[in-house]
N, C-alpha and C positions, 0 to 999 in steps of 0.2 A: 674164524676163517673168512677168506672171501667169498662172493656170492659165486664165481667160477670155482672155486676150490685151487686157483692155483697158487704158489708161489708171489710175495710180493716182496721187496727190498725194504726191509725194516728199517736198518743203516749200513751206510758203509765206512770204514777204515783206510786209512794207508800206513803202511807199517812203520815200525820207527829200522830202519840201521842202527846196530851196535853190532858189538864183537861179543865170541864166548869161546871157549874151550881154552886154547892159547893160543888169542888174537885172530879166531877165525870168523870175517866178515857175513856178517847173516842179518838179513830183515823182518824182525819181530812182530807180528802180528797179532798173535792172541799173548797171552802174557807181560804185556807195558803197560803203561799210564794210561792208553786207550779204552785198551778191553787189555783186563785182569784176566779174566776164563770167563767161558761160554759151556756151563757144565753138561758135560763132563770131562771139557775140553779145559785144559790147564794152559797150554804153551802150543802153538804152533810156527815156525821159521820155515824160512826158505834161504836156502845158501845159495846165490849162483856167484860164481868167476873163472873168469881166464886165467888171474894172475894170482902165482903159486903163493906169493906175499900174505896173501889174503885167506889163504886157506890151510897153507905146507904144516902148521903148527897140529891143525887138529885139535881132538879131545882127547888130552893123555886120562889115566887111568882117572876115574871117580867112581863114587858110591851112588847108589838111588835106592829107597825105600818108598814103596806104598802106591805107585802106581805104573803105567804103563808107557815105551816110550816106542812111538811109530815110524822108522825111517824107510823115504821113498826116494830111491834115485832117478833122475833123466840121462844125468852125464856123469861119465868121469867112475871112479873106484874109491871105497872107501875099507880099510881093515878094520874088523870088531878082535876082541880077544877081549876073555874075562877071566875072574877067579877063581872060575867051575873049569875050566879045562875047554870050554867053546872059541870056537874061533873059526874065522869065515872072511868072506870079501863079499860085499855089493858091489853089484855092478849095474849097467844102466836097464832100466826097466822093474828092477828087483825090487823088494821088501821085506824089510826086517821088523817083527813085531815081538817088543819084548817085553816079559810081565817081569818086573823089577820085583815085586811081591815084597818078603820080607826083607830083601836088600841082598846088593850084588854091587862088585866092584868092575865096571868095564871100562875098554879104551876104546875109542874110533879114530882112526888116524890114516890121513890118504894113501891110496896107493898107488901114486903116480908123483909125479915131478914136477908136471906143466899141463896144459891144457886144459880144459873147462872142466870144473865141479859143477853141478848143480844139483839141488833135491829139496826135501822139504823135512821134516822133525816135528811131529808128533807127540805132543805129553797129553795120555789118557787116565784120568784120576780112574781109583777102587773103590767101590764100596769099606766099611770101615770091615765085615765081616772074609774082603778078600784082601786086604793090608799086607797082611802076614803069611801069604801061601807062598807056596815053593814059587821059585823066579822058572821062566821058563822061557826058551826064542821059538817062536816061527820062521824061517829063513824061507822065503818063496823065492823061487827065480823067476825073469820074464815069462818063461814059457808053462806054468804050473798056475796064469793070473789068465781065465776066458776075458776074449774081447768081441765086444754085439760091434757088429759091422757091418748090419743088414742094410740100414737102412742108406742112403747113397750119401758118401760126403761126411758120416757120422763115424767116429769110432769110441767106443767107451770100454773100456780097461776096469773090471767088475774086481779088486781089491779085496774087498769086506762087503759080507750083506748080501742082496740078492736084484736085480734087477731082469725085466725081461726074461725069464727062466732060464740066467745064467745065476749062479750062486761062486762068492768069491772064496778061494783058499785059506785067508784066514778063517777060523773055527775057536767056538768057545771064551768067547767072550762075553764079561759081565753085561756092558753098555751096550748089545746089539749094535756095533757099527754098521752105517753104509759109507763107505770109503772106492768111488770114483774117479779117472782120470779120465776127462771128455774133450774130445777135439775135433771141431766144426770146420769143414772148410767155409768158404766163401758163401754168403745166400743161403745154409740151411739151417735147420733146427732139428733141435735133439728136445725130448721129452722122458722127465725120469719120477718115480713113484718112491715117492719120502713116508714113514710112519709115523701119524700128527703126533704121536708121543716122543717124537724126537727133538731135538734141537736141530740149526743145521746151519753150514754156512758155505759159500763157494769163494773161492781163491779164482783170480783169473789170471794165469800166468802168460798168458799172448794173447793179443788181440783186443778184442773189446765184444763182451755179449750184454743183449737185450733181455731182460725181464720182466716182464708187464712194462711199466714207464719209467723203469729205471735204466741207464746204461753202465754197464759193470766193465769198467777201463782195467787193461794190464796192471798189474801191481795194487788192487784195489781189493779188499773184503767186503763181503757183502753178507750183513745176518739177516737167513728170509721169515718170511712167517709160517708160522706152522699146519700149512695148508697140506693136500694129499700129493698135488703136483706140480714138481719145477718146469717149466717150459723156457729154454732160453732160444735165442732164435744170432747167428753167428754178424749176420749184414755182410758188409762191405768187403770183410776180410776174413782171414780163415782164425781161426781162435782158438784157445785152451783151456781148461779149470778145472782144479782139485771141488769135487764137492766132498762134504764129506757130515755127518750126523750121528748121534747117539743118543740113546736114552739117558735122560739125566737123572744123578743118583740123589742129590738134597740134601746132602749130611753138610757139617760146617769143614771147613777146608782150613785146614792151618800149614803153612809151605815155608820151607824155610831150604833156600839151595837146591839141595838134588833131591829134598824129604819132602814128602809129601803126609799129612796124618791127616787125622781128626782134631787131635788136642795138644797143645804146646806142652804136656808130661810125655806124651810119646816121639815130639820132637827131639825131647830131650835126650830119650833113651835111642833113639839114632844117631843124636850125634856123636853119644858117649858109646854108642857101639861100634859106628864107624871109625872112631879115635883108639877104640881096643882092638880092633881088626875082629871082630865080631860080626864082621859083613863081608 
């Protein structure tokens, strides 16, 4: 830790662009050549666009086994439907957190035509002893997510986890996440309380924020140190960022697609499970 306890900028990223689902434009940050995972983080993107080209295709139906996948919108509508009989729409503001567990076949596919998509996707690994639990969603709507607004120029969007004695709508999860959406106007500063057992990292999706001596530009990742508190401070401009942390589990990670295990004999049996419709 630092001699302040706070936050310090370890390294930062900029994500690679590629395409996933069927040809839907997204900027990969956690899970490429960069950074592989940041445990217990596996995969994190951010989709944004206007143009329907880039997005219309969606995620037709697939499998996932063994861990957890976290969708957050800003813009735009997305349809889920899966093999259990659930189905739903995000919308802007919402979250969807779903434990894939022992495997489940879903789709996500737009629900719109044209105008702006934007949001982010979340792969949160399981312990090896929660692998195999029943799949289950959390569906939050905007209004069901407390927002700390106290302080002038600040608004932070409480997710997962607990900040300020607000506590977010997701519940019961392995990794204790804290999962934040923080947006600074111009000239102030926000201050948030991380648990050093965590990992963590901030997304900054507009603007540009300060942290100790580092400057965390739009479009940039930032993994901090494992201090008690993040202090970012906005400058010149008004600003945005996903923070987001969890405990990390330290089991060996073997990924293969949409499977996530322990050991490449249980990869196996997902894929030969997902190939019998046993998922």
């Amino acid at each position: 830790m630092s001699e302040t306890n706070n936050c310090t900028v370890i390294r930062q990223i900029k994500g690679q662009v590629t395409s996933d689902g069927a040809g839907v434009k997204i900027c990969r940050l956690i899970g490429g050549a960069q950074l592989p995972d940041l445990d217990p983080f596996l995969l994190f993107d951010e989709f944004i666009s206007d143009n329907p080209d880039e997005y219309i295709g969606g995620f037709p139906e697939h499998p996932h086994r063994g861990f957890e996948t976290v969708t957050y919108m800003l813009a735009g509508r997305m349809r889920h439907e899966d093999n259990q009989g659930n189905k739903g729409i995000l919308e802007p503001g919402s979250v969807q957190w779903m434990t894939a567990g022992k495997g489940i076949m879903h789709s996500e596919m737009p629900e719109q035509e044209n105008g702006l998509m934007w949001g982010f996707q979340l792969w949160v690994n399981l312990p090896s002893k929660s692998k195999m639990t029943q799949p289950r969603y959390q569906d939050i709507t905007p209004d069901e997510i407390p927002i700390d607004d106290k302080t002038d120029g600040v608004s932070i969007r409480v997710i997962a986890g607990d900040h300020n004695n607000l506590t977010g709508p997701i519940t019961d999860i392995t990794t204790a996440p804290l999962y934040l959406d923080i947006s600074l106007e111009k000239g102030c500063s926000a201050s948030v309380a991380i648990p050093t057992t965590h990992n963590r990292l901030l997304y900054c999706y507009s603007g540009a924020l300060q942290i100790g001596d580092s400057t965390v530009e739009k479009g940039s990742l930032a993994i901090l140190s494992n201090d008690t508190t993040l202090l970012m401070n906005s400058g010149r401009q008004s600003s945005s960022a996903i923070v987001i942390a969890g405990l990390p589990i330290g089991e060996p990670v073997v990924r293969y697609g949409p499977f996530v295990m322990n050991t490449h004999k249980e990869i196996r049996q997902a894929i030969y499970d997902a190939q019998n419709g046993l998922i």
